[in-house]
SEZA-219402 format. One record per residue (C-alpha): residue in three letters; x, y, z. Coordinates in steps of 0.02 Angstrom, whole numbers, plus 32768, in hexadecimal, padded with zeros to 4 digits. Layout:
<nodes>
ALAXYZ;...
</nodes>
This chain:
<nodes>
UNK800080008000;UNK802580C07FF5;UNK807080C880AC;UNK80E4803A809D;UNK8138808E8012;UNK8147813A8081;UNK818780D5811B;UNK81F2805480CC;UNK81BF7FA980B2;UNK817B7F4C8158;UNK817D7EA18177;UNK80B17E6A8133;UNK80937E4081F5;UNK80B97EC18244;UNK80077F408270;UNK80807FDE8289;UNK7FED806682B4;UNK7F44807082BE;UNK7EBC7FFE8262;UNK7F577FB7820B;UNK7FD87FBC81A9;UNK7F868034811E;UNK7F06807D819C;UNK7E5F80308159;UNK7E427F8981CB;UNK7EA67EFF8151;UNK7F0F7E68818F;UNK7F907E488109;UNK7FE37DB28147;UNK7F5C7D46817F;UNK7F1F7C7B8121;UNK7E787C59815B;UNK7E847BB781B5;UNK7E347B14814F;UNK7DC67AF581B5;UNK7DB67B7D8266;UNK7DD57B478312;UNK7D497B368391;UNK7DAB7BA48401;UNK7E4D7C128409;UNK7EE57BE98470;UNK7F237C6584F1;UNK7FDC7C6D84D7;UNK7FF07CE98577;UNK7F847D6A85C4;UNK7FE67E1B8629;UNK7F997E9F8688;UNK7FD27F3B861A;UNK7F5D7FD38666;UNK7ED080278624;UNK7EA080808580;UNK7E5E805584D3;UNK7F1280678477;UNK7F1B7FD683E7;UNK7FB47F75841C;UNK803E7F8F8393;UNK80997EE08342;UNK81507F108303;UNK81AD7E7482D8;UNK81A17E1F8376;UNK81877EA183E5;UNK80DA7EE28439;UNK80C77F90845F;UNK80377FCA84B4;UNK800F808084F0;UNK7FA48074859E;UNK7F8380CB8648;UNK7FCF808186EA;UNK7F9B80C2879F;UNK7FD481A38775;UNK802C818F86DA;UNK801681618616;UNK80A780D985EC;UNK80F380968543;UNK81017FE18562;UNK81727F6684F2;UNK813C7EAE84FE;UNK81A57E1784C2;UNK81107DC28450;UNK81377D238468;UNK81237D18852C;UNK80CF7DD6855C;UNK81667DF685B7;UNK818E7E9685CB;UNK82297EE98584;UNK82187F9D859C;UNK819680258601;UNK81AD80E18600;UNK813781568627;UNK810981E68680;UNK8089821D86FC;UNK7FE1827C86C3;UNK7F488292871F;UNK7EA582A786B8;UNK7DEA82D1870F;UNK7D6E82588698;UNK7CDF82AE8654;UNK7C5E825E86B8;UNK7BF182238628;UNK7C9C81C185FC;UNK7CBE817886A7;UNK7C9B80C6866B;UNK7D3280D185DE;UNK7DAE80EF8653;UNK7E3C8165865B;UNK7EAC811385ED;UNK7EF2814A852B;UNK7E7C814984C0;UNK7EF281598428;UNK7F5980CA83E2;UNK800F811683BF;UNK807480FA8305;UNK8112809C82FF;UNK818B80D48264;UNK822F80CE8258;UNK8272809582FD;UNK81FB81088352;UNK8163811183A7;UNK80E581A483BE;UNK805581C1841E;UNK7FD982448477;UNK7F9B82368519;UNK7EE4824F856B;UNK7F1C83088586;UNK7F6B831F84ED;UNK802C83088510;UNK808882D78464;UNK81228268849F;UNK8197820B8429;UNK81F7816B8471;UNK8279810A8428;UNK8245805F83F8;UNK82C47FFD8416;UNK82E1804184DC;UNK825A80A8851B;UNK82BA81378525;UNK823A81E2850F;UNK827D823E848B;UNK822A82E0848D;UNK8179831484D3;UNK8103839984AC;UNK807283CC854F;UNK7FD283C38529;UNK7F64846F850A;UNK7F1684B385A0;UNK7E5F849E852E;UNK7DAF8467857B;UNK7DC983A88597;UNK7D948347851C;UNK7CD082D28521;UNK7D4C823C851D;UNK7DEF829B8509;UNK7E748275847D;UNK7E4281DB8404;UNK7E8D8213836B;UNK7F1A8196833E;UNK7FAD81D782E4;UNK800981D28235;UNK80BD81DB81ED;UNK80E382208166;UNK8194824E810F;UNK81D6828881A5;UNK814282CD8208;UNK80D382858286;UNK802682DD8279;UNK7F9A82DB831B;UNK7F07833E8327;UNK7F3083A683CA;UNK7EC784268432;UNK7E00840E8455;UNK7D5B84478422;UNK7D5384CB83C0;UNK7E3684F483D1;UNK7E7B846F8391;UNK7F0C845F8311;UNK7F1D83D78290;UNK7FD983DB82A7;UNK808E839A8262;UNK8126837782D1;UNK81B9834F828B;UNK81E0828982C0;UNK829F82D48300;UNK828D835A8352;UNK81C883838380;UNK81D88441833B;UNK813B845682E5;UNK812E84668219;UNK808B848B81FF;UNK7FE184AC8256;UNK7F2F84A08208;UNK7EC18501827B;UNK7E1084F18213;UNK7DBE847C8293;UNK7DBC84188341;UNK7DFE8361833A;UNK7D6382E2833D;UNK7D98822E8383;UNK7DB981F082E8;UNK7E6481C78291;UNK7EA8820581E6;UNK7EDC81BA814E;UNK7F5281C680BC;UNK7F0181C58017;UNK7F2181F47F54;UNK7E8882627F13;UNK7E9582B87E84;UNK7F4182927E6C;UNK7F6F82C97EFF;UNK7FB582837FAB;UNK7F6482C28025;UNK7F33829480ED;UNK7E7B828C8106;UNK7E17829981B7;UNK7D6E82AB81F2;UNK7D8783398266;UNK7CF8838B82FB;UNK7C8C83AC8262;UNK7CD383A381CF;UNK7D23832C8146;UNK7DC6837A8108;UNK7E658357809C;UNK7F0483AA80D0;UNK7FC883B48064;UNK8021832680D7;UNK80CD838B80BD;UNK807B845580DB;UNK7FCA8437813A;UNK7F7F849B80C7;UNK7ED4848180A9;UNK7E91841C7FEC;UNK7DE484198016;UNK7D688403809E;UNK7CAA83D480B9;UNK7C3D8404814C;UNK7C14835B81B0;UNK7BBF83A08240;UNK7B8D832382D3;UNK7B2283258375;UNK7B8F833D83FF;UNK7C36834C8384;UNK7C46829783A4;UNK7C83827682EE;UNK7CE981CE8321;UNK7D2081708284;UNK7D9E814E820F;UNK7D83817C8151;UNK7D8180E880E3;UNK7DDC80EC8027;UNK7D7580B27F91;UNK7DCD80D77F05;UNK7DA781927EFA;UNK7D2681907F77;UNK7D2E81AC8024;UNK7C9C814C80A2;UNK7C7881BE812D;UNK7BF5818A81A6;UNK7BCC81D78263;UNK7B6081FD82D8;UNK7A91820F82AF;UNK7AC5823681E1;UNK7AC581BC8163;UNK7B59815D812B;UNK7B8E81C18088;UNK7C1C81A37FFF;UNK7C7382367FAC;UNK7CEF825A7F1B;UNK7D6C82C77F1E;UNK7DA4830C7E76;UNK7E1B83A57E49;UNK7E0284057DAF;UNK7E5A84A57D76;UNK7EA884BB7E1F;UNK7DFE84B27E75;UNK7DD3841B7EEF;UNK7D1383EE7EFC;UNK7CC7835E7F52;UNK7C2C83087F17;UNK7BA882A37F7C;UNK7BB881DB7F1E;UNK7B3681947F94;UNK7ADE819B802A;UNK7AA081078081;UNK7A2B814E812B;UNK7A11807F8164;UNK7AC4805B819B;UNK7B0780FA8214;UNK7B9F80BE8262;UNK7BED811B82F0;UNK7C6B80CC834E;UNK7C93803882FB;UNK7CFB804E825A;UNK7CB47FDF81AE;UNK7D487F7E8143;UNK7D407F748079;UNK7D487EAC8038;UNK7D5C7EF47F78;UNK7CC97F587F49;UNK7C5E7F247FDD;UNK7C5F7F838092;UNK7C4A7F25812C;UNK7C307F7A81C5;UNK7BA97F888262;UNK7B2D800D827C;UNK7B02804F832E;UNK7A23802982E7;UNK79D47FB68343;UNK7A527F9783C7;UNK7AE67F658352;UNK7AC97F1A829C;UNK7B4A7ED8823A;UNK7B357F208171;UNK7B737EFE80D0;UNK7B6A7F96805C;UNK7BA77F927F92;UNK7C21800F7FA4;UNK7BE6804D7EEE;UNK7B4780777F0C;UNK7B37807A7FC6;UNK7AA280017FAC;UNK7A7E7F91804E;UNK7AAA7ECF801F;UNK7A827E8A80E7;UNK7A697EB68199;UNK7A767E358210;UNK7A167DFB829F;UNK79FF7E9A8327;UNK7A467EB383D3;UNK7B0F7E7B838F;UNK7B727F0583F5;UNK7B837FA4843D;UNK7C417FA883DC;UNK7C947F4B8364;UNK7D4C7F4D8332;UNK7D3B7F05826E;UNK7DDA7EC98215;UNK7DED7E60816F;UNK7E4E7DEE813D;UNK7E307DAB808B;UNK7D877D97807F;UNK7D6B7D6B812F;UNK7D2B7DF081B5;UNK7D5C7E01826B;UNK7CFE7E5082F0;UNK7D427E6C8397;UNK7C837E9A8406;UNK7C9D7F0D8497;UNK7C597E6B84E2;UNK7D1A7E0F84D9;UNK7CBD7DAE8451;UNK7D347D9C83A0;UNK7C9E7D7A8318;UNK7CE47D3C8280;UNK7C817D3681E5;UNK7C957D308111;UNK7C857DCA80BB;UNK7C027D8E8054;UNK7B817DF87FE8;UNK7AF37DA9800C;UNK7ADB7D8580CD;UNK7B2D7D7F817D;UNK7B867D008192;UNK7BD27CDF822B;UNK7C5C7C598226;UNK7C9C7C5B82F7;UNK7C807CA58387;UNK7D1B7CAE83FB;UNK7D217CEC84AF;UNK7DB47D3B84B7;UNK7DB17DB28551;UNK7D5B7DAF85F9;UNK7D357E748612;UNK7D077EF48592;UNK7D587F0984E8;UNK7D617FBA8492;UNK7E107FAA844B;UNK7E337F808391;UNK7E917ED78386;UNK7F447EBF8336;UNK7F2E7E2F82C7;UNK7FE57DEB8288;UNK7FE07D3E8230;UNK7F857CC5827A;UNK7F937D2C8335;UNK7F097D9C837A;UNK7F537E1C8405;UNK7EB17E578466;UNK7EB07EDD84F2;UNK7E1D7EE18570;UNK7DF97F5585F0;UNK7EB37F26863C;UNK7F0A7EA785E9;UNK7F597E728559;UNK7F347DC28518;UNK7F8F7D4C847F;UNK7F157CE08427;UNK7F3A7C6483B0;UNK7EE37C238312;UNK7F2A7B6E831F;
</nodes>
């Protein structure tokens, strides 16, 4: 894909950021089994702290991003055994928005690795790079002294040539900004909007590479090397709880959020003017939480109607191929992997089913976590790295 060009080429199993190696939910590395196991194995299980950070897989290390007792800590796991090899971190105190208690005070945002280094932002904000290989903090940037966030940061960040871009500051302040991965000066700062909780992109539109986001209410496409601003489209939300990840289709972008319909856009450039135009619009399948994956021209995701319905959507038309059953989950982490999908419930139940056109069909259910589960799981090869409310778990497709 387009990022492992930009960051050098990655071994296929490593999942190196969020949702993945290119962003957008896919599993590279993984052969479906024959025939699938009636259960996982647990290869180890580690208390690791709190927070909804994706645990990172970098050859055969683990690093996971979490909150332990006062501070936020980098953690680097052996992957074999969950032993750990490094912790630094550094102590924070955050006061939980009280309509939030129940998530905890832990990150929220799932750091990058590139390059030997690691970068992340805390539930206050603070940017701090760390050395992969020891721990060792390499520079640090405090958080803004803004109106703390509904859930604070969830924005997971990106690197690119040579910067590291988060969306810093809160409601209303914030900066879509650029640090240089060396240093942390700043390069550039895109003030047009508050971050939402969602995470960017990198995309070619209109010939042009570009980061996309779904900001506090808008859609927008910034220059990845200047911040300046290629377009933008107003995508306005109750409660400026826009929460998810843009998906690519070819030159349309799949936006969906919270009480608006699911809509597909193109982005096109002609005589130095950008313009975006509505593809579809699809007012059955809202999804706000829980980001959809792309098995070739269909969309797979599950809408937050009637207590949690998993969809399939032609990603052409936007026309609705199935729903399933009602009542599936509050939150689903969806991955792909060929044409299979996995779901990782908030319930600490992995669903895995084929990403079939015509209806839902669920191929196992695996219990693989005793408390909640509202972190995205690393899937590398045939091992499934899933964080509950405080540990870290290996399971095994065997």
């Amino acid at each position: 894909g387009l990022t492992a060009a930009v960051q050098g080429q990655r071994p296929s199993t490593d999942w190196s950021q969020w949702r993945g190696p290119d962003r957008d939910g896919a599993v590279v590395s993984f052969t479906a089994p024959a025939s699938w196991p009636e259960s996982l194995t647990q290869k180890w299980k580690v208390d690791v702290g709190l927070g909804y950070a994706t645990p990172l897989v970098v050859g055969n290390r683990i690093y996971l991003f979490s909150r332990q007792g006062e501070n936020e800590v980098m953690s680097a796991l052996d992957a074999g055994s969950g032993k750990v090899i490094w912790q630094t971190g550094y102590p924070i105190s955050f006061t939980m928005n009280p309509a939030t208690v129940r998530h905890g005070q832990g990150p929220k945002s799932t750091p990058v690795f590139a390059n030997g280094k690691l970068f992340a932002i805390g539930m206050t904000g603070v940017v701090t790079a760390f050395d992969a290989a020891t721990g060792k903090q390499l520079w640090q940037k405090p958080g803004s002294p803004v109106v703390p966030f509904f859930t604070s940061h969830a924005f997971s960040p990106l690197v690119d040539r040579g910067l590291v871009v988060f969306h810093v500051g809160g409601h209303n302040q914030g900066a879509l900004t650029a640090f240089d991965v060396n240093t942390g000066s700043v390069k550039w700062s895109w003030n047009g909007d508050g971050p939402g909780y969602g995470s960017p992109i990198m995309a070619v539109l209109g010939g042009t590479r570009q980061i996309v986001t779904i900001t506090q209410a808008k859609v927008v496409g910034v220059d990845p090397a200047t911040g300046e601003p290629l377009w933008e489209r107003p995508y306005p939300s109750p409660n400026n709880t826009n929460a998810v990840t843009p998906v690519l289709y070819g030159q349309t972008l799949i936006v969906s959020g919270n009480g608006g319909p699911t809509t597909a856009f193109t982005v096109t450039k002609q005589n130095n003017r950008w313009t975006t135009t509505n593809a579809w619009e699809n007012a059955d399948i809202p999804y706000r939480l829980s980001n959809s994956v792309l098995v070739r021209d269909t969309l797979f995701g599950l809408t937050s109607r009637n207590s949690g319905q998993y969809f399939s959507v032609d990603a052409k038309t936007g026309k609705t191929l199935w729903t399933s059953d009602p009542r599936q989950a509050v939150n689903a982490a969806i991955l792909r992997a060929g044409n299979v999908v996995f779901s990782l419930q908030d319930n600490g139940e992995l669903v895995v089913f084929r990403g079939g056109p015509t209806v839902f069909e669920s191929v196992r259910r695996y219990k693989v976590a005793e408390s909640e589960t509202w972190t995205q799981p690393a899937i590398s090869g045939n091992r499934v790295f899933v964080k509950d409310v405080s540990t870290l778990a290996l399971w095994t497709l065997d």
